[in-house]
C-alpha positions in Angstrom: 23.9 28.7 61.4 25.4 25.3 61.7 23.2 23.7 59.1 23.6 26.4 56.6 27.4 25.5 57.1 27.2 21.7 57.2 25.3 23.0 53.5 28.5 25.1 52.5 31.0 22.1 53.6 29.1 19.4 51.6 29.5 22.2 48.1 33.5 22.7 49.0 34.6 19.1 50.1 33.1 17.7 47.1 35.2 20.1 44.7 38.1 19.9 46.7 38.3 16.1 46.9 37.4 15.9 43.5 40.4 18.5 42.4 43.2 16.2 45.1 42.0 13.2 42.9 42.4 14.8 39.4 45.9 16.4 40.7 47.2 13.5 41.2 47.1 12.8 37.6 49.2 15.8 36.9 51.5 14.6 34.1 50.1 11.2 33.4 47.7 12.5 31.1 47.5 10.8 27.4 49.4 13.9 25.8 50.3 17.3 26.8 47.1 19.2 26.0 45.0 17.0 27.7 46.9 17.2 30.7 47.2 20.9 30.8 43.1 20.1 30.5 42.9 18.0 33.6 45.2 20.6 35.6 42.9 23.6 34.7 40.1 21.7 35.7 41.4 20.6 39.3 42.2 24.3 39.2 38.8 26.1 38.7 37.3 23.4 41.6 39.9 23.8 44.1 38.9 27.6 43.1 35.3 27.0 44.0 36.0 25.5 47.1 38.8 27.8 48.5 36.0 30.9 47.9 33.6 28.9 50.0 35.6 28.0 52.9 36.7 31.3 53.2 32.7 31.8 53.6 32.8 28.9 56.3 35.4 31.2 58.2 33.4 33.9 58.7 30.2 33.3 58.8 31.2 30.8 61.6 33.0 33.6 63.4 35.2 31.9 65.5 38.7 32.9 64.4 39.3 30.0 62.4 40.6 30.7 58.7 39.8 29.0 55.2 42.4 26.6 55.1 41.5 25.4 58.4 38.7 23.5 57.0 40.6 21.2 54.6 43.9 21.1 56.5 42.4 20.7 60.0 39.3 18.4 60.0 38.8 14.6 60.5 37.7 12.1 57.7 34.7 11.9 59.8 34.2 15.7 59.8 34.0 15.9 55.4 30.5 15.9 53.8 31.7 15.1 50.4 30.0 12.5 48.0 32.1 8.9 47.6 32.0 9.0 43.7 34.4 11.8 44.3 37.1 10.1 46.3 37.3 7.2 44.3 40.8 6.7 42.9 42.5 7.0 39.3 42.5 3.5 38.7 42.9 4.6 34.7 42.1 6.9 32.0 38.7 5.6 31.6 37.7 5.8 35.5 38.3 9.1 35.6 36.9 10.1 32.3 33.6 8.7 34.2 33.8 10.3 37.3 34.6 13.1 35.8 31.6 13.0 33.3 29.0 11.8 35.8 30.3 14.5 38.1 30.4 17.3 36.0 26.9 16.7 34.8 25.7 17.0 38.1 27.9 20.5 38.7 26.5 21.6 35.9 22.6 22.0 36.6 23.4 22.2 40.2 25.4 25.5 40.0 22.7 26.4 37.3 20.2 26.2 40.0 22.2 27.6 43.0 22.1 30.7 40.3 18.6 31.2 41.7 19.4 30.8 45.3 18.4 33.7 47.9 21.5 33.5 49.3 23.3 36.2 47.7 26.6 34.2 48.7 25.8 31.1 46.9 23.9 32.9 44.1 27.5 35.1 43.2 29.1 31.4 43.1 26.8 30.1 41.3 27.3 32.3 38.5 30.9 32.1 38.8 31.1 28.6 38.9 28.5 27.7 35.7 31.4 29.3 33.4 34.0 26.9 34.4 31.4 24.0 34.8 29.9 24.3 31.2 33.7 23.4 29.9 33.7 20.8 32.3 31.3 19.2 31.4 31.7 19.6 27.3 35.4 18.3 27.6 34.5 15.1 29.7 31.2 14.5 27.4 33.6 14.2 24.6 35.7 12.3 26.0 33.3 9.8 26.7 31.6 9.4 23.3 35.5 9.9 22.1 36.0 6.7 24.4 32.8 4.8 24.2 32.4 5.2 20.5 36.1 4.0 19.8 37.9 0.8 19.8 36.9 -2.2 21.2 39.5 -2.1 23.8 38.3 1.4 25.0 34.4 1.0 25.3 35.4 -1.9 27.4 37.6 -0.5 29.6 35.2 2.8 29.8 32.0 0.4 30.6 33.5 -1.1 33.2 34.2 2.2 34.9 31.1 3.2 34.5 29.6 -0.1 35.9 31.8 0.2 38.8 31.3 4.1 39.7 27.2 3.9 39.0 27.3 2.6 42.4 28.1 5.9 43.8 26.3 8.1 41.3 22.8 8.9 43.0 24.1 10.0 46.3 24.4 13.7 44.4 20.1 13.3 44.9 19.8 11.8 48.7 19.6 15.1 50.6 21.2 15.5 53.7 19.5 17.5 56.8 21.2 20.4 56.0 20.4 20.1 52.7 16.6 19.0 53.3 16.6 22.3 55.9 18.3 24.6 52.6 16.2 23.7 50.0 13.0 24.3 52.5 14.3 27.7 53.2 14.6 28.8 49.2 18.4 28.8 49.8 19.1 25.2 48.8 19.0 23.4 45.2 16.4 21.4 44.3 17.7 18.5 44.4 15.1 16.4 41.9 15.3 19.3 39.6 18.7 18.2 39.0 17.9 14.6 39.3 15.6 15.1 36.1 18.1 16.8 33.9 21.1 14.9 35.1 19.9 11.4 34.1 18.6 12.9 30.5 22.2 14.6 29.9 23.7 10.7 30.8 21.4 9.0 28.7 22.3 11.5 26.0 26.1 11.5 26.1 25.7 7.2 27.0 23.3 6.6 23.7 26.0 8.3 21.8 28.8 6.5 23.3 27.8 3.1 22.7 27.4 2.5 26.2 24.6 1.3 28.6 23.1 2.7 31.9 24.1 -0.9 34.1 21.5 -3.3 35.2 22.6 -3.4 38.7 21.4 -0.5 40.0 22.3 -1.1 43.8 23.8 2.5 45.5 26.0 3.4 48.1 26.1 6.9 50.3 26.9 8.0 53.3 29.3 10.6 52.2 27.2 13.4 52.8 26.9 12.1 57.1 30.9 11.8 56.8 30.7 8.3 56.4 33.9 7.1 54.0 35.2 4.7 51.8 38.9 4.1 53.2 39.8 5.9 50.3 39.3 9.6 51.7 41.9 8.6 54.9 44.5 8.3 51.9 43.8 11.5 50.6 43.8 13.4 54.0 46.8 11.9 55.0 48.6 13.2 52.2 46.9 16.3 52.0 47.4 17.4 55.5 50.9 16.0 56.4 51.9 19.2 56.5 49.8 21.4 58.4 49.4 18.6 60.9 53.8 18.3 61.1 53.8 22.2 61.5 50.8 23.2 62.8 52.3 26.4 63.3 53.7 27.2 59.7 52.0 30.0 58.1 52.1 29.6 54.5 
């Protein structure tokens, strides 16, 4: 049971702490519609992962509740990826992080389609609507970038030379996730790989930008080992609940 949880943790913290990061953006956005665009967006995957810590709760049965799992765990205790927590540092880093990640949501919620569990399967199919959006806004947005001025394809290659770093830690499976994808519950992680890295080339080739040559890679996310970028987030996400433990919302 705990592994098929440490399984469901790793799918919710990585929405969720990718939705914190693109909320902060809320109102900075280039014009209106596109920052109507980014809200939705942090929307459907806070969605996601609300509907699967509610899952946590009960199938781990002892009395906790959904929002106990983002509002009352450590930095230590989160299974997310680190491409996910990196911050806004402009437009272009988190058209980047948002197109690498999204292209990674997309064929993995594709695949969790065909999970046997019926939990995962339902969000799976849920989740591919929003996710196919996702993913044709932020690929736009990158040849839209890329294939523009000077000053942009710069400023976009450079994001994506600085976030490649953390892009392949989506394929280096965890236990649990080793454990889940053994069972027939898990996705197949180099099934993803596979069509991942041919939707990048894809979208990069028409972008005018390159895959970079330095292809050194840094994980641990998925063991609950941070960048100090997460303890930022939790602080401000849980001041709250951890000043009034006893609110109820």
């Amino acid at each position: 049971m705990e592994t098929k949880l440490n399984y469901y943790l790793q799918i919710a913290d990585n929405a969720l702490i990718l939705s914190h990061r693109l909320s902060e953006y809320s109102s900075h956005g280039p014009f209106l519609e596109e920052d109507l665009a980014n809200t939705n967006v942090a929307l459907d995957l806070i969605g996601i992962a609300e509907s699967i810590y509610n899952e946590c709760a009960r199938i781990e049965g002892k009395g906790r509740i959904g929002d106990d799992f983002p509002y009352r765990r450590g930095e230590h205790e989160f299974y997310n990826c680190l491409l996910v927590e990196q911050p806004n540092r402009d437009f272009a880093f988190i058209m980047v992080r948002q197109f690498l990640t999204d292209a990674f949501n997309f064929y993995f919620y594709s695949e969790m389609t065909k999970s046997k569990d019926q939990f995962l399967q339902a969000i799976g199919f849920k989740a591919i609507k929003q996710v196919t959006y996702h993913l044709r806004r932020s690929s736009e947005w990158m040849i839209r970038l890329g294939a523009g001025t000077e000053l942009a394809n710069g400023k976009t290659q450079f994001a994506l030379d600085t976030l490649w770093r953390y892009s392949q830690e989506f394929f280096v499976a965890s236990e649990a996730e080793a454990a889940m994808i053994k069972a027939g519950i898990g996705v197949d992680l180099e099934v993803v790989k596979e069509l991942w890295f041919q939707k990048v080339r894809e979208i990069l080739y028409m972008s005018h930008l390159s895959i970079p040559e330095n292809q050194f890679q840094l994980n641990g996310g998925k063991q609950g080992k941070h960048s100090e970028n997460l303890g930022f987030i939790l602080t401000e996400m849980q001041y709250l609940p951890s000043k009034y433990p006893e609110a109820k919302w």
